[in-house]
C-alpha positions as CSV (number, residue, x, y, z in Angstrom):
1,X,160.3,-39.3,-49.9
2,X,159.4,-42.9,-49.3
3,X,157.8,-43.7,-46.5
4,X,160.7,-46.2,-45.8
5,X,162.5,-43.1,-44.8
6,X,160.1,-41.0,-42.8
7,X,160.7,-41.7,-39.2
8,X,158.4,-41.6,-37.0
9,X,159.0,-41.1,-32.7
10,X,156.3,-42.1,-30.2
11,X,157.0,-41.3,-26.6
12,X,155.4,-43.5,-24.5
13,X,155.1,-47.4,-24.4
14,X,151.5,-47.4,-22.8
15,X,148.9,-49.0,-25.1
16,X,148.3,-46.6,-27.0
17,X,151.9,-46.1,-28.0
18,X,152.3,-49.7,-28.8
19,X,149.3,-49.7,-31.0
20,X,150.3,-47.2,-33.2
21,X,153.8,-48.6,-33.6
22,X,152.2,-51.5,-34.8
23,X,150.1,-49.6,-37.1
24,X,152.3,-46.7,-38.3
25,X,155.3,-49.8,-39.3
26,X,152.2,-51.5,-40.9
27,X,152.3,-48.9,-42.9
28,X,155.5,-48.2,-44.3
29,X,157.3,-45.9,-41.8
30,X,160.7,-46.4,-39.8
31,X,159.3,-46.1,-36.2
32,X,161.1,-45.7,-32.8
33,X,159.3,-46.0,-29.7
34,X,161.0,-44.7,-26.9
35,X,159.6,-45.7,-23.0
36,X,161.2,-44.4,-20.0
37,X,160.6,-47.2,-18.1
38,X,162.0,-50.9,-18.2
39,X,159.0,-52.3,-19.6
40,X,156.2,-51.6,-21.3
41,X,152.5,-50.8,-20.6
42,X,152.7,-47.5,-18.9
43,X,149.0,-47.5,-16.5
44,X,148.7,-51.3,-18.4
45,X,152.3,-52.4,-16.5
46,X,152.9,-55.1,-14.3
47,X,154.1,-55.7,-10.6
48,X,156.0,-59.2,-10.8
49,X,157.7,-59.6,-7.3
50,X,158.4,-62.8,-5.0
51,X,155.9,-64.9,-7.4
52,X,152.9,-62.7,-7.8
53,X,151.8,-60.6,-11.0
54,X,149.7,-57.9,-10.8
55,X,148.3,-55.6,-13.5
56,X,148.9,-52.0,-12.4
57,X,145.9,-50.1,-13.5
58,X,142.8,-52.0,-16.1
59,X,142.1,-55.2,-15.4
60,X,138.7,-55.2,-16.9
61,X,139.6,-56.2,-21.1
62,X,136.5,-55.1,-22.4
63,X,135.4,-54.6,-26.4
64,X,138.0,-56.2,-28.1
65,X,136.9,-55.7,-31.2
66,X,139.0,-52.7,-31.8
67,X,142.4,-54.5,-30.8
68,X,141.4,-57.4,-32.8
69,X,141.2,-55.2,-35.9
70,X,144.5,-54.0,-35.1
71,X,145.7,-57.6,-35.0
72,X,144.2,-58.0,-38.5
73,X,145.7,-55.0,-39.7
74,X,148.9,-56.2,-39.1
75,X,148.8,-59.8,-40.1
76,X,148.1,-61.0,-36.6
77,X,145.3,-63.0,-34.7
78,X,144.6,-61.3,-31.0
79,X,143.2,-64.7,-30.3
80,X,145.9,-66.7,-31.5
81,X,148.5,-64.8,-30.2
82,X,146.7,-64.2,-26.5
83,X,145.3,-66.5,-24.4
84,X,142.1,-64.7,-23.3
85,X,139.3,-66.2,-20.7
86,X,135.8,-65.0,-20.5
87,X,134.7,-64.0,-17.1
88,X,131.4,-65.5,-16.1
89,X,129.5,-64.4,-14.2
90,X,131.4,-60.9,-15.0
91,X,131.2,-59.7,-11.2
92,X,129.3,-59.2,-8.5
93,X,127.7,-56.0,-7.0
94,X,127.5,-55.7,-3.4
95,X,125.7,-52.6,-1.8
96,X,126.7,-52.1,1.6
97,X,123.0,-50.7,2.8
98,X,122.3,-54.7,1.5
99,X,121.7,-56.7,-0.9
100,X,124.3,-58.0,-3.8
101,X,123.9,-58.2,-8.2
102,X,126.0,-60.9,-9.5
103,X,126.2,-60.0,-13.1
104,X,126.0,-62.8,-15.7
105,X,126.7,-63.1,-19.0
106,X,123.2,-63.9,-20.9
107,X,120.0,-61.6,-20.8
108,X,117.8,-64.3,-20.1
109,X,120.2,-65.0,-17.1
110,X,120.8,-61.8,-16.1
111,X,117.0,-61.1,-15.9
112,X,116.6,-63.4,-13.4
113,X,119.4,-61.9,-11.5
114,X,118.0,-58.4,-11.2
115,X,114.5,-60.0,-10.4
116,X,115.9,-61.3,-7.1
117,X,116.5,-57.4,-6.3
118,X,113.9,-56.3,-8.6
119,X,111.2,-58.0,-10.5
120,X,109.7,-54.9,-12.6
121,X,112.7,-53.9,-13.5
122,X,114.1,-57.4,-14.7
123,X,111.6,-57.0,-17.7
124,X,113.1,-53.6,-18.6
125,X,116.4,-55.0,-19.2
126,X,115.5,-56.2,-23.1
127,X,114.4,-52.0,-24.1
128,X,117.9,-51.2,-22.0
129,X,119.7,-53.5,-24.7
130,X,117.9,-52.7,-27.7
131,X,118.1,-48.7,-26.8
132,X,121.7,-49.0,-26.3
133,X,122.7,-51.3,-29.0
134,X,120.8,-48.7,-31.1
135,X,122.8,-45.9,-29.5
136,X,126.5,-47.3,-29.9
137,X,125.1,-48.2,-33.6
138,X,125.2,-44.3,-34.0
139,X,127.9,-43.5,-32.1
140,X,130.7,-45.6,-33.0
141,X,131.2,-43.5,-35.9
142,X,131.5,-40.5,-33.7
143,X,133.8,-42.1,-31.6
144,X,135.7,-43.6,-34.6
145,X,136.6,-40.3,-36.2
146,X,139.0,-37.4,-35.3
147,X,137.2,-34.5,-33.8
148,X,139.6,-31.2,-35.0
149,X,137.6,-28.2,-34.9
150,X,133.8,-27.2,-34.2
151,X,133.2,-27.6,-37.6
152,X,133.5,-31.2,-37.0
153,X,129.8,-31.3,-35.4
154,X,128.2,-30.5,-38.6
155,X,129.1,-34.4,-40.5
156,X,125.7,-36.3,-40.8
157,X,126.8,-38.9,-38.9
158,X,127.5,-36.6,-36.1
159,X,124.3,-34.4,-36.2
160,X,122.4,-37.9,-36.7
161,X,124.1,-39.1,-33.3
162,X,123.9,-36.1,-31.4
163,X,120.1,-36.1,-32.0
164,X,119.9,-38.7,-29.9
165,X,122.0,-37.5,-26.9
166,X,120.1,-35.8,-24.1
167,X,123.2,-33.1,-23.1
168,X,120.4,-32.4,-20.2
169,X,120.6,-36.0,-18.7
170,X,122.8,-37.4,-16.6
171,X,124.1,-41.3,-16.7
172,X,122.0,-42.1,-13.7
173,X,119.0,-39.9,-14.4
174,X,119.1,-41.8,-18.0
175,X,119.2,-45.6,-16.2
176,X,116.0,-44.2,-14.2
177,X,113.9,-44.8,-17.1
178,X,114.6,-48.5,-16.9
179,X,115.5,-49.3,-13.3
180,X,113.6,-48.3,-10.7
181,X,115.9,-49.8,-7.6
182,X,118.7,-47.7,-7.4
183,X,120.6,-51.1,-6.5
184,X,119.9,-52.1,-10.2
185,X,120.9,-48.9,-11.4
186,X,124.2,-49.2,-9.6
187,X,125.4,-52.5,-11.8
188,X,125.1,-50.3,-14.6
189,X,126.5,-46.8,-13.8
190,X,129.1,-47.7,-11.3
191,X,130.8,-48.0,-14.9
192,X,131.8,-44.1,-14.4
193,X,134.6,-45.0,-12.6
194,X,136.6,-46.5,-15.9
195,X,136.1,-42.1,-16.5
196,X,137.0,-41.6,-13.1
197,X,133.5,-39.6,-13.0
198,X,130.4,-39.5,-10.7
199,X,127.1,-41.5,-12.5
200,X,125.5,-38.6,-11.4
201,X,127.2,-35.9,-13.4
202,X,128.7,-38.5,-16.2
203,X,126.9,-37.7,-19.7
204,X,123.8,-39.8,-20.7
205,X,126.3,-41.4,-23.8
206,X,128.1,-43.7,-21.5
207,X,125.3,-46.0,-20.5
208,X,126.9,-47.6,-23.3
209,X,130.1,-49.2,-20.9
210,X,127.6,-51.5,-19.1
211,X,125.8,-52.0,-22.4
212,X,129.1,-53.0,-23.8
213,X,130.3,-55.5,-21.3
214,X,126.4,-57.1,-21.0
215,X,126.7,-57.5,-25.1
216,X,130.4,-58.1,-25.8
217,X,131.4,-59.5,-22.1
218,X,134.4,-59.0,-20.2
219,X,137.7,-60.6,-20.5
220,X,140.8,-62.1,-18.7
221,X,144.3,-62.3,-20.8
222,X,146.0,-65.3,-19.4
223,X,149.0,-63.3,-17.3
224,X,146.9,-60.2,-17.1
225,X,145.7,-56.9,-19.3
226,X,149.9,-56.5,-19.0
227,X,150.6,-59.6,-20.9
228,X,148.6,-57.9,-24.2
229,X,151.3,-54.8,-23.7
230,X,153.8,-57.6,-23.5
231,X,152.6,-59.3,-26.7
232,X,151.8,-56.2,-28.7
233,X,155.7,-54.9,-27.4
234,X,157.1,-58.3,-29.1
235,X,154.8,-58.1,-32.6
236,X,156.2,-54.2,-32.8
237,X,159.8,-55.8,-32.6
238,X,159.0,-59.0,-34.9
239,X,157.7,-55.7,-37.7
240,X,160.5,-54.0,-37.1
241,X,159.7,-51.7,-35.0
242,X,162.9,-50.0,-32.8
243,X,161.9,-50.2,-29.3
244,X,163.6,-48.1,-26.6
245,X,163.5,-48.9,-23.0
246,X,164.9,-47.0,-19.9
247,X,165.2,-43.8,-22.1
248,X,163.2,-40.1,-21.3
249,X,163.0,-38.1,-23.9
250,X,164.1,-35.0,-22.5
251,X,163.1,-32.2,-25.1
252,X,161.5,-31.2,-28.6
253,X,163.5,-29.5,-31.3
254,X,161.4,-27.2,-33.2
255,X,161.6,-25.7,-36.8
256,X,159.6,-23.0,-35.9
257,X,155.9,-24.9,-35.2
258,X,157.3,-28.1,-36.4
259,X,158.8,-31.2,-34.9
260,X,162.2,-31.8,-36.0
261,X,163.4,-34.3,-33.1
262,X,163.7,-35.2,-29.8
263,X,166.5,-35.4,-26.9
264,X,166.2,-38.2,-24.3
265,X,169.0,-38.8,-21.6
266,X,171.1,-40.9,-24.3
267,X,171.4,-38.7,-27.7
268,X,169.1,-36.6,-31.0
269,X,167.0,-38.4,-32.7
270,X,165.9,-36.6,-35.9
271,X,161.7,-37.2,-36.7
272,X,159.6,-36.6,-39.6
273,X,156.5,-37.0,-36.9
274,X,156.1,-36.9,-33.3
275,X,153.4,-39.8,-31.6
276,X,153.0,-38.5,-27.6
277,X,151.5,-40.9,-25.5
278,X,152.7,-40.1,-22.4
279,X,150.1,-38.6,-20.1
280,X,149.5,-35.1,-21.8
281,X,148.6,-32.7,-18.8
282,X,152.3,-33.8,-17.3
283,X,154.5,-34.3,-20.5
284,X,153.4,-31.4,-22.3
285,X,154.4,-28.6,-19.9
286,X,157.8,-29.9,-19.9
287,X,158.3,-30.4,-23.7
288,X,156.6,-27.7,-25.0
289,X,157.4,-23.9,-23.9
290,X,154.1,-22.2,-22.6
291,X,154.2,-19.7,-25.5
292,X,154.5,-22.5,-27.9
293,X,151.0,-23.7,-26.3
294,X,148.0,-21.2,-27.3
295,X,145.2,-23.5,-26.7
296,X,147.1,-25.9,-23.8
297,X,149.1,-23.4,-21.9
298,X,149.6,-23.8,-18.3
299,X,146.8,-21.7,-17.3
300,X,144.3,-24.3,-19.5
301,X,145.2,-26.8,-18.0
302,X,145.4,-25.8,-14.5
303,X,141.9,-25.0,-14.7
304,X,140.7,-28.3,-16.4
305,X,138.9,-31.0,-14.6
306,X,140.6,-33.7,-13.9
307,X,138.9,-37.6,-12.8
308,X,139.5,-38.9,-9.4
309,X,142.7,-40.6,-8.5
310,X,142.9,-44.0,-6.9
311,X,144.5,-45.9,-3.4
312,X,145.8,-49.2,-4.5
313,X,146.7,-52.2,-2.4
314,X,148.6,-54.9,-4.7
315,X,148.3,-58.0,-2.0
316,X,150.1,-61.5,-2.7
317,X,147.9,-63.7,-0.1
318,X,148.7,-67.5,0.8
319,X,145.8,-69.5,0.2
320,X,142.6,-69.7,-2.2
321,X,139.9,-67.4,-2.2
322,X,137.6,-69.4,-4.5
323,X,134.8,-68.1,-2.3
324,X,134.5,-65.0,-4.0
325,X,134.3,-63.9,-7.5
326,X,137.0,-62.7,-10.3
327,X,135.8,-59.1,-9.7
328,X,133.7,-57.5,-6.6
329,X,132.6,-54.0,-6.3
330,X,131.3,-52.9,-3.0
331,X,129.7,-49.6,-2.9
332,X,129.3,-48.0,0.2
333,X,126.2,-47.2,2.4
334,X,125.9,-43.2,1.6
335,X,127.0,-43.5,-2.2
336,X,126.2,-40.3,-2.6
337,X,128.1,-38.8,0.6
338,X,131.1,-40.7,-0.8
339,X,131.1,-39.4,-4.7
340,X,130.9,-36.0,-3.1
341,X,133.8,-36.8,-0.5
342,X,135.7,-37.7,-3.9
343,X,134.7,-35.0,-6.1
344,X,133.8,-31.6,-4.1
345,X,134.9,-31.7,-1.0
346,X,138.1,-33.6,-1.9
347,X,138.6,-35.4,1.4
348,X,139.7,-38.9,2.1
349,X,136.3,-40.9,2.3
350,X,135.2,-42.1,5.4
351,X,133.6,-45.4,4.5
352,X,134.4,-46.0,0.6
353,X,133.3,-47.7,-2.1
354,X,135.9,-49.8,-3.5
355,X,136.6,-52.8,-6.2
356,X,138.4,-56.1,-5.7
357,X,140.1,-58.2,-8.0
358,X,140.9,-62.2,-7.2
359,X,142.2,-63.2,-10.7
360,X,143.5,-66.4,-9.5
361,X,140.5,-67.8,-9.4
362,X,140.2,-67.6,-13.2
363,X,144.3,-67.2,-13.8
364,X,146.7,-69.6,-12.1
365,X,149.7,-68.1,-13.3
366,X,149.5,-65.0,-11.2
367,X,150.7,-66.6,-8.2
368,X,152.9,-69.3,-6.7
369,X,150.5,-72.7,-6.0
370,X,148.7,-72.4,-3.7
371,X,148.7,-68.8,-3.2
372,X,146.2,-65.7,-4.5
373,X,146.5,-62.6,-5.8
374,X,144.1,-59.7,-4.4
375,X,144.3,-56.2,-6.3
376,X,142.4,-53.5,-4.6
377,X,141.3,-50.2,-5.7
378,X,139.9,-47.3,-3.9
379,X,138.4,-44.4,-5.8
380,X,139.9,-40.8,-4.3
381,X,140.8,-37.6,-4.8
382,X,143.4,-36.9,-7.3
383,X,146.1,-35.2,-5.5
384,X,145.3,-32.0,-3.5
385,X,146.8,-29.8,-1.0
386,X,143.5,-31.0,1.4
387,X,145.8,-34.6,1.7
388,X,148.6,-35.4,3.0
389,X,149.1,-39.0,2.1
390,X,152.6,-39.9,3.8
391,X,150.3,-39.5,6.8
392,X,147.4,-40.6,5.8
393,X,148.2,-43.5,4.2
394,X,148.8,-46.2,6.5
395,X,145.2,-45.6,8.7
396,X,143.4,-45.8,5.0
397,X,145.0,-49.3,4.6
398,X,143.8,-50.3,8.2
399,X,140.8,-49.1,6.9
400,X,140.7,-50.6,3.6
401,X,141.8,-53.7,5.2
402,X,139.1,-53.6,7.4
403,X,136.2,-53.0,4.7
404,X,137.3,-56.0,2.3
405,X,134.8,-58.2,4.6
406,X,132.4,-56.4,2.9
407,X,133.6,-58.3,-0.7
408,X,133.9,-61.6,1.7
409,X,137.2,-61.6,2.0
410,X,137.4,-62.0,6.3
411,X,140.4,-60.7,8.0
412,X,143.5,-61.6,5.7
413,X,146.2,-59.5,7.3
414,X,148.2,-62.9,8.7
415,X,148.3,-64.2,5.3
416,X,149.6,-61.3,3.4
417,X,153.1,-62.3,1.9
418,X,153.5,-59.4,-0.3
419,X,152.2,-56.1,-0.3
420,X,152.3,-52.6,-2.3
421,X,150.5,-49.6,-1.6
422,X,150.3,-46.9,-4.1
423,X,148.6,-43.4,-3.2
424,X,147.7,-40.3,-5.7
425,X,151.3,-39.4,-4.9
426,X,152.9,-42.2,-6.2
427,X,150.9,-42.4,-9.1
428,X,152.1,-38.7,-10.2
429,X,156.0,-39.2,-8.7
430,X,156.0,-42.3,-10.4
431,X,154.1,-43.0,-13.1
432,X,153.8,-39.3,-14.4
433,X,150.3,-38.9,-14.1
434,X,149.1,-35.2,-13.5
435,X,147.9,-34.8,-10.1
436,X,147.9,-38.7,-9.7
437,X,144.6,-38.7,-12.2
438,X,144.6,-41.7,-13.2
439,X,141.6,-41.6,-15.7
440,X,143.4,-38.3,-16.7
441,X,141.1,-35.5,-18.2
442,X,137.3,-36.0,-16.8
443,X,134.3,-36.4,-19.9
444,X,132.0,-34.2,-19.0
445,X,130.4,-32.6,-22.2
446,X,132.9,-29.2,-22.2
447,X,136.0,-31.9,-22.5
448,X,135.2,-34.1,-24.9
449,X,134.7,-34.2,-28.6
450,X,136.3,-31.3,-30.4
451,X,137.0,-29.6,-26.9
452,X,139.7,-32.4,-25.8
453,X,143.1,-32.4,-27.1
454,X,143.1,-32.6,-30.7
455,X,144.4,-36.6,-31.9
456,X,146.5,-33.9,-34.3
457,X,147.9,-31.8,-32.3
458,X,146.7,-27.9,-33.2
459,X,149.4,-25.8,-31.8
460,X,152.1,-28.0,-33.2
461,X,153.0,-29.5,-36.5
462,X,153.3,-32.9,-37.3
463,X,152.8,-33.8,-33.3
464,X,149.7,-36.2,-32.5
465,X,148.2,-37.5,-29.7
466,X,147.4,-40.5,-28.7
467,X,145.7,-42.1,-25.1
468,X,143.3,-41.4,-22.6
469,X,144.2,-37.6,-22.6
470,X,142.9,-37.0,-26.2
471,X,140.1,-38.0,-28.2
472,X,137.9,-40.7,-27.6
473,X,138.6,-40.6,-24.2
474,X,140.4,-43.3,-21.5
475,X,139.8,-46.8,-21.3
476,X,141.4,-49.1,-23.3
477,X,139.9,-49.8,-26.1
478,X,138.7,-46.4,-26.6
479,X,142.7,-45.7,-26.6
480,X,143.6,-48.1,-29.3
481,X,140.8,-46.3,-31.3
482,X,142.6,-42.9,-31.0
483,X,145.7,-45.4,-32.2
484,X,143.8,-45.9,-35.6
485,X,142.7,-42.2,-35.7
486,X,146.2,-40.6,-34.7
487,X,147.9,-42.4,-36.9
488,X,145.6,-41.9,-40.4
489,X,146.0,-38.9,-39.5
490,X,149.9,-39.1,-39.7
491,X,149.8,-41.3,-42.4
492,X,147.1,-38.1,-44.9
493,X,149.9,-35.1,-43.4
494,X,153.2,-37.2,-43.8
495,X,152.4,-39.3,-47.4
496,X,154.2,-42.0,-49.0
């Protein structure tokens, strides 16, 4: 049968769904992709209300090299068809116990950045780059491939990189061996958090994420990481693409193992193949019957961990802040003490580390004239039984409020003209996320690799996988790679 005439369903309009409609009509198939939502981006959304836009979850557009290719792929220029800033200097640092790293593009200029911390270890910066542009050199094919059974491990490529991964070593216990100041170190493991994991317990192989923003920078779409959704939503459509909105797909019909079609609140849709990017720890359990699900059952994933979940503030502020960078990360006073509030003890912290985002200074279209946008995030527990966040929630925003002089932003509660909060609850009544975790499945070494959900799925036929819940891992680019890999592996099991 033609290719023409295989149809192909995705569930989920997040990035990763949108990427593979792109590349799955690219190649031939009739493709339907079905979002439960009113618009697209899933985690990658937007807020638009009374004037301000705010991107709901990444804000950071990093490596876009992989997009880019995708672009290519389908006849499209990413830098034609986006308008895309460079943030410089990329953000700044600031360490409550004292002392701030603003972060520049340039090693030359970032050297003399770190030397105002840290003079010896501003000359270790040049062996961090070359180690690390030596280490993505060998991993990217790794990271580039499907990982579908143990068996996987033995390809050269993968021996050859694994060689040079220290499974003992820990991200921070790896940056020791260039930066002495734990200050320094922070600017480049604070990074964990895109994993929604602790620097401390994070594998060795993602010193790479500050690598990659020091080599390849960090980016600002023009309307936000939302407005790349938005553009990649209308190229889908302009291919050809069928694209769904307000509609849940409800259930699977099997054939046995194999996916025959899906039922959302509106009617049947016959499939050839199944795309699932919805997040996989929620969607599956209600798709799939438990005995259908050997590897995932319930039990599996119950006892999985899962990343950290965040407290948002989404603030629409009158006035400028051009005082204060595009991006600020405060980390608090006892770093430690508040990793472990976040990752054992599963309490709210007491005095957190957060991140700050003023985008207007960069972006003017984010907010009426005159006016600023401020998008706040607060690493916490995913949801938990320890938390109760209808009550909670309101003394953490006092609180959060309170500790946003620490990113120099002074008391801005008079000039707040909009405001959302969103808590681990919301993000799990909401947006579907399992437990509110937003960086879904952690990537510590026993979930990654072969051991995460398979891009194919293995207890299924002809379902794949694609986002932060499968293999690579979360972030965005990372998820438009397991795009590519989901769907070549569509395109060898359902051939022209």
């Amino acid at each position: 049968m033609p290719a023409s005439n295989r149809r192909i369903v995705i569930v989920g309009a997040g990035p990763g769904g949108l990427a593979t409609a792109m590349i799955l009509k690219r190649k031939g198939y009739e493709v339907t992709l079905i979002e439960r939502q009113a618009s697209v981006g899933g985690r990658t959304g937007a807020i638009k209300e009374d004037g301000y836009t705010f991107d709901i979850g990444p804000t950071f557009f990093l490596y876009p090299r992989i997009l880019s290719e995708i672009f290519t792929y389908c006849g499209y220029d990413l830098w034609r068809e986006i308008p895309i800033k460079r943030v410089d200097p990329m953000y700044r640092v600031v360490h409550e116990a004292g002392g701030h790293l603003d972060v520049v593009s340039g090693e030359e200029a970032m050297k003399a950045e770190i030397a105002k911390l840290s003079p010896s270890d501003a000359a270790n910066l040049d062996r961090y780059m070359r180690d690390n542009r030596k280490k993505l050199d060998v991993f990217r094919g790794v990271l580039e491939n499907p990982f579908l059974s143990f068996s996987d491990f033995m390809r050269p490529n993968v021996v050859k990189a694994l060689s040079k991964l220290n499974p003992h070593m820990s991200l921070e216990k790896d940056l020791e061996r260039y930066f002495k100041d734990p200050r320094v170190r922070r600017a480049f493991s604070f990074q964990a958090k895109y994993l929604g994991m602790s620097p401390f317990k994070c594998p060795s192989l993602f010193t790479i994420l500050a690598f990659l923003e020091h080599e390849y920078g960090i980016w600002h779409p023009v309307g936000g990481c939302n407005a790349v959704m938005q553009r990649m939503a209308d190229i889908a459509v302009e291919m050809g693409v069928e694209l769904r909105l307000e509609e849940e797909v409800t259930s699977i019909g099997f054939d046995g193992k194999k996916a025959i079609s899906v039922t959302t609140n509106k009617e049947t849709i016959e499939l050839d193949g199944l795309v699932v990017n919805a997040d996989f720890a929620h969607v599956m359990p209600k798709l799939v019957p438990n005995d259908m699900r050997k590897k995932w059952n319930d039990r599996k994933i119950e006892t999985q961990e899962f990343s950290c979940s965040t407290f948002m503030l989404y603030l629409g502020i009158e006035g400028r802040l051009d005082h204060v960078p595009h991006h600020t990360i405060v980390l608090a006073e006892d770093f430690e003490g508040n990793i472990d509030e976040i990752q054992v003890k599963k309490v709210i912290p007491k005095d957190p580390s957060f991140y700050v985002q003023n985008a207007s200074i960069t972006d003017d279209t984010l907010a009426p004239e005159g006016h600023s946008t401020v998008y706040v995030l607060v690493p916490v527990p995913h949801r938990t039984d320890n938390i109760d966040w209808q009550k909670e929630a309101a003394e953490f925003r006092e609180k959060t409020l309170d500790r946003l002089e620490l990113a120099g932003y002074p008391d801005i509660r008079d000039r707040i003209r909009y405001e959302k909060v969103v808590t681990p609850d919301d993000w799990e009544a909401d947006m579907h996320i399992y437990k509110g975790a937003t960086f879904n499945l952690s990537h510590n070494l026993t979930q990654m690799l072969c051991f995460r959900p398979h891009n194919r799925y293995e207890d299924l036929e002809r379902v794949y996988l694609v986002g932060g819940g499968t293999h690579p891992g979360s972030g965005l680019p990372v998820i438009f790679e397991s795009a590519r890999i989901s769907s070549d592996l569509l395109a060898q099991d359902i051939a022209v």
